[in-house]
SEFI-899866 format. One line per 2 residues: their letters; for each residue y, z, x of C-alpha. Coordinates in Angstrom, 1 decimal, always signed. Layout:
residues N
A) Y,Z,X ~ ... .
END
This chain:
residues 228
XX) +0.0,+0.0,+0.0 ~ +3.5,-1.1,+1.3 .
XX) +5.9,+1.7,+1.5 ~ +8.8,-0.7,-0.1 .
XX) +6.1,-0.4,-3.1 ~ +6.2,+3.3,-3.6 .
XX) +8.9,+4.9,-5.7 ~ +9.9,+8.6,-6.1 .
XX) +12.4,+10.0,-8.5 ~ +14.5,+12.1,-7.6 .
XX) +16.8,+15.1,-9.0 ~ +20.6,+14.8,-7.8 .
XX) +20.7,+18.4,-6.9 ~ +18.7,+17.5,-3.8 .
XX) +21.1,+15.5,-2.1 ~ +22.5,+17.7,-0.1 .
XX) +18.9,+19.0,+1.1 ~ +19.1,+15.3,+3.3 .
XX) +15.4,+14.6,+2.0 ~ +16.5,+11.8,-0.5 .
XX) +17.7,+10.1,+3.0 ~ +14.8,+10.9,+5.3 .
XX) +12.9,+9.0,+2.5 ~ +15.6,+6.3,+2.1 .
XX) +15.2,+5.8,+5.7 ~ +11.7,+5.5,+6.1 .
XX) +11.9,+2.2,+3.5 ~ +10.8,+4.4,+0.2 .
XX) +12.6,+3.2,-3.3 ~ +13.7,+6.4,-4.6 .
XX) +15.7,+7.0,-7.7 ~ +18.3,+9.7,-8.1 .
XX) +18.2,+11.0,-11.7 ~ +19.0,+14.5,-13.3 .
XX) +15.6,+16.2,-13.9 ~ +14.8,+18.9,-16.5 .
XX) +12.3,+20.0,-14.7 ~ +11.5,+20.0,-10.8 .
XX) +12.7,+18.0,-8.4 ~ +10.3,+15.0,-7.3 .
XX) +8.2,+12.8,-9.4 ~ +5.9,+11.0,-7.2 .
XX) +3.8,+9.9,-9.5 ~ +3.3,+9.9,-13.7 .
XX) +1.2,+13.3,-13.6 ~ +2.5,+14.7,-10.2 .
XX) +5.6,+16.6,-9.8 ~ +7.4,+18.6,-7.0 .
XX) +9.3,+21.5,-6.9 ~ +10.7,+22.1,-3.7 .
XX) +11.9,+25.7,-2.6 ~ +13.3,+26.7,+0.3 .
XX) +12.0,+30.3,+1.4 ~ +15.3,+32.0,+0.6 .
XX) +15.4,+29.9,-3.0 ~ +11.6,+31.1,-3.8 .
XX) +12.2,+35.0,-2.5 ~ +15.7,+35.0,-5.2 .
XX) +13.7,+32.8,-8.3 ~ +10.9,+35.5,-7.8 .
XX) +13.5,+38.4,-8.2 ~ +15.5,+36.7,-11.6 .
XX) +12.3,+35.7,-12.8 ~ +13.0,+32.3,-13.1 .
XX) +10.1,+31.3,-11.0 ~ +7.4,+31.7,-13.5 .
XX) +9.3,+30.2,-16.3 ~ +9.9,+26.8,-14.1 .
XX) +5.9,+27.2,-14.0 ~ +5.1,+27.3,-17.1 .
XX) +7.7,+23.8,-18.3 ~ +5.7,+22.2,-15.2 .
XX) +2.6,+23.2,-16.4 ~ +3.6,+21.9,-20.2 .
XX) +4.9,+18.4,-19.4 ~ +2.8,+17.8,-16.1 .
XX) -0.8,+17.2,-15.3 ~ -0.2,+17.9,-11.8 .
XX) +2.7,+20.3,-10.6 ~ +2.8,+21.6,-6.9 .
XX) +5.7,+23.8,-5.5 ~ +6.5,+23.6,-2.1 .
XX) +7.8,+26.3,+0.4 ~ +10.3,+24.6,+2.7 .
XX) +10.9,+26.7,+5.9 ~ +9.9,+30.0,+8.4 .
XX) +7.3,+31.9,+6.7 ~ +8.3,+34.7,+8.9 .
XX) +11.5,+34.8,+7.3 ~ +10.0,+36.7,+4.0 .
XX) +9.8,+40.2,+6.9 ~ +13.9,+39.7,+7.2 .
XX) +14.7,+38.7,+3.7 ~ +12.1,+40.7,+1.2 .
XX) +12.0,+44.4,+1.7 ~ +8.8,+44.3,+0.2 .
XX) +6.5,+41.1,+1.2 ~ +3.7,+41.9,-1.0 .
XX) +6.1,+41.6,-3.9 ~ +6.6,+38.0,-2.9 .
XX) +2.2,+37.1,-2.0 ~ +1.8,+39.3,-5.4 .
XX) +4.1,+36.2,-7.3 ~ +3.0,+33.6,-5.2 .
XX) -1.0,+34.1,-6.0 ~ +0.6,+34.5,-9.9 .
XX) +1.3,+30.9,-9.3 ~ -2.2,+29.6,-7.6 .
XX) -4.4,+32.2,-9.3 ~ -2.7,+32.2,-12.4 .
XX) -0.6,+29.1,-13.7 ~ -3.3,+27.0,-11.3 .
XX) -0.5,+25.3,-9.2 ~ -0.6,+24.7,-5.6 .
XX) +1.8,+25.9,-3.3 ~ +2.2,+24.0,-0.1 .
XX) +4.3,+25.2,+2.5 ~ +6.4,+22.9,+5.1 .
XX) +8.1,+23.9,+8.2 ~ +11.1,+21.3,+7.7 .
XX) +13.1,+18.8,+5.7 ~ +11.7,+16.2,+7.9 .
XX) +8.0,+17.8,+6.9 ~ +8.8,+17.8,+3.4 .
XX) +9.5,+14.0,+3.6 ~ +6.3,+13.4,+5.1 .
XX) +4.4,+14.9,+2.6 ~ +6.2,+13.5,-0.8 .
XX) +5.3,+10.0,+1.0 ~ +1.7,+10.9,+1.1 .
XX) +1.2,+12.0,-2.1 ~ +3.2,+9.3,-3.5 .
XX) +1.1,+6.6,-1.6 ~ -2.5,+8.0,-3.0 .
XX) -4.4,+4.8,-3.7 ~ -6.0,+6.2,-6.9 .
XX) -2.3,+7.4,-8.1 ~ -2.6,+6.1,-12.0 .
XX) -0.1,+3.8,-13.1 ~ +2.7,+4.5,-16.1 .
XX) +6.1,+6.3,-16.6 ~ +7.3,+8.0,-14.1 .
XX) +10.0,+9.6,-16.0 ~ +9.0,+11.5,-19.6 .
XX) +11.5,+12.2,-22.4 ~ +11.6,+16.1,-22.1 .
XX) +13.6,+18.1,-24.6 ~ +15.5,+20.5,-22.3 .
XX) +15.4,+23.8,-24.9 ~ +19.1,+25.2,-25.5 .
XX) +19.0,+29.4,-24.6 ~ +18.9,+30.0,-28.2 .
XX) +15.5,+28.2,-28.7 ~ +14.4,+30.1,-25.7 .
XX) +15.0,+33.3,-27.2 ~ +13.9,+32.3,-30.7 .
XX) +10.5,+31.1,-29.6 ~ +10.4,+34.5,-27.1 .
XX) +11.1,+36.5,-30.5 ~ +8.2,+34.9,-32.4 .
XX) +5.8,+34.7,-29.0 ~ +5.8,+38.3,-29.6 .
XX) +4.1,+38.3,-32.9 ~ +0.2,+39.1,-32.7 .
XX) -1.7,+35.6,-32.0 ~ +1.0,+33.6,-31.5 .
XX) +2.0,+31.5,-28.5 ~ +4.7,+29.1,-28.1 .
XX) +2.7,+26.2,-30.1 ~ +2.4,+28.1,-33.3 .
XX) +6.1,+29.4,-32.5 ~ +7.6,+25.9,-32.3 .
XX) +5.4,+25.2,-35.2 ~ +6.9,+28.0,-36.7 .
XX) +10.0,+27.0,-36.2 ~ +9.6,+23.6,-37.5 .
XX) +8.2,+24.3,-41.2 ~ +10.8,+27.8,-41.6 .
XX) +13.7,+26.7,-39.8 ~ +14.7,+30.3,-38.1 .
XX) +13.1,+33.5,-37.4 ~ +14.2,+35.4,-40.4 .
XX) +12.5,+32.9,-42.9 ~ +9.1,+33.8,-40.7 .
XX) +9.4,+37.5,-40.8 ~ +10.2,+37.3,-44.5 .
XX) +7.5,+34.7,-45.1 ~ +4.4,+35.5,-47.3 .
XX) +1.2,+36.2,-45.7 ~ +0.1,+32.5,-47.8 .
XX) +3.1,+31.0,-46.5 ~ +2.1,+31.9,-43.3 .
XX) -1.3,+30.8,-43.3 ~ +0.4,+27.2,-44.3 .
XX) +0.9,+26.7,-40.7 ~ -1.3,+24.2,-39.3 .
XX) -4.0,+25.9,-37.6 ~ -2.7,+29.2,-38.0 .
XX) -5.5,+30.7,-40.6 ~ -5.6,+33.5,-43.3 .
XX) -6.6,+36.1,-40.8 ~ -3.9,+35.5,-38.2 .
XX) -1.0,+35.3,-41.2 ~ -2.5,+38.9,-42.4 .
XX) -2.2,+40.3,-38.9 ~ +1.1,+39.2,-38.5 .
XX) +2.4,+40.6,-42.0 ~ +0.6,+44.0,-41.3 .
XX) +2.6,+44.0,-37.9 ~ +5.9,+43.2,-39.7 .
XX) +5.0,+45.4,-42.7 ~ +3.6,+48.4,-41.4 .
XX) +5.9,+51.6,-41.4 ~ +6.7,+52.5,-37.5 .
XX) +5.6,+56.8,-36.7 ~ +8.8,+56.5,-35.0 .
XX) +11.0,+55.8,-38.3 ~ +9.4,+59.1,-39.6 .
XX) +9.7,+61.8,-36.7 ~ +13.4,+60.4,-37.1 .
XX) +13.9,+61.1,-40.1 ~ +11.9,+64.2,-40.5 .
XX) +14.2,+65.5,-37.7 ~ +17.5,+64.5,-39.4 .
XX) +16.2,+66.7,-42.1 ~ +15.7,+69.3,-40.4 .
XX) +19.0,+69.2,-38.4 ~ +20.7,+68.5,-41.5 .
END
């Protein structure tokens, strides 16, 4: 395969990291666009997320880490993050190293995604070209429509995920046939059950959840009485 015949899309932000130029330079078409989601595409089902070691330690400690797992998991067959930099680093920067192997084995162990580490920019270049030049590498879209969800939605899905049974497919699903939270939680059990694939048993569990009086409301108001 003729490297003039690979292509790699590739999001603006990483510019300035000079690896859009290394690639440029080495004869690869690459296409700068504004991903939702990671930061290479080098192939339909294979996507990149490039961290440098200082950008991984601070998206472990916000949590965004996992959550950029998960949306690669969702819209990609194939996501790999990669560690750009000193490993060594991590004794200097994180107080607390095994906080930082406790999230990365999180993402091998638990989300299933690789993570590759690369000494340099220059390393990192190297290794989106190889993966991109796989000869069994399928053919199709690089690019896929994908709905970036507003913080609202976020939390709105988050506030049903919590709900016994339910994970974000029934939650979007949820969404779709009640239009906002407060219609679920005031749905019927029957209405409930309505939702494709959610069943009569799951819609009871969720309505005794919702329904059930909390011991806390009545140790509260028991002492109110009494103080009162």
């Amino acid at each position: 395969m003729k490297l003039e015949d690979l292509r790699i899309i590739v999001d603006e932000r990483e510019r300035k990291s000079g690896i859009p130029d290394l690639l440029k330079s080495i004869g690869l078409n690459i296409e700068m666009k504004t991903l939702p989601i990671g930061d290479y595409i080098v192939a339909p089902e294979t996507i990149v997320e490039r961290k440098s070691i200082r950008d991984l330690l601070a998206s472990i400690f916000d949590g965004r880490l996992f959550d950029q797992c998960s949306r690669l998991k969702e819209h990609f067959e194939h996501p790999v993050v990669l560690m750009e930099g000193n490993v060594d680093e991590i004794e200097e920067i994180a107080e607390n190293p095994l906080i930082f192997y406790g999230a990365i084995s999180t993402v091998v162990l638990d989300f299933k995604i690789p993570v590759i580490p690369t000494p340099s920019a220059s390393h990192t270049a190297k290794l989106l070209v190889s993966m991109c030049s796989r000869k069994d590498t399928p053919k199709g879209p690089y690019l896929k429509k994908i709905k970036k969800s507003s913080d609202i939605e976020k939390q709105q899905l988050s506030v049903l995920c919590s709900l016994p049974g339910i994970g974000e497919r029934f939650a979007v699903r949820m969404l779709e046939k009640f239009g906002t939270p407060l219609k679920v939680f005031s749905a019927t059990a029957a209405e409930l059950a309505k939702v494709e694939g959610l069943g009569e048993a799951r819609a009871k569990k969720i309505k005794k959840t919702l329904d059930s009086k909390s011991k806390l409301a009545k140790k509260s108001n028991q002492k109110t009485l009494h103080d009162s």
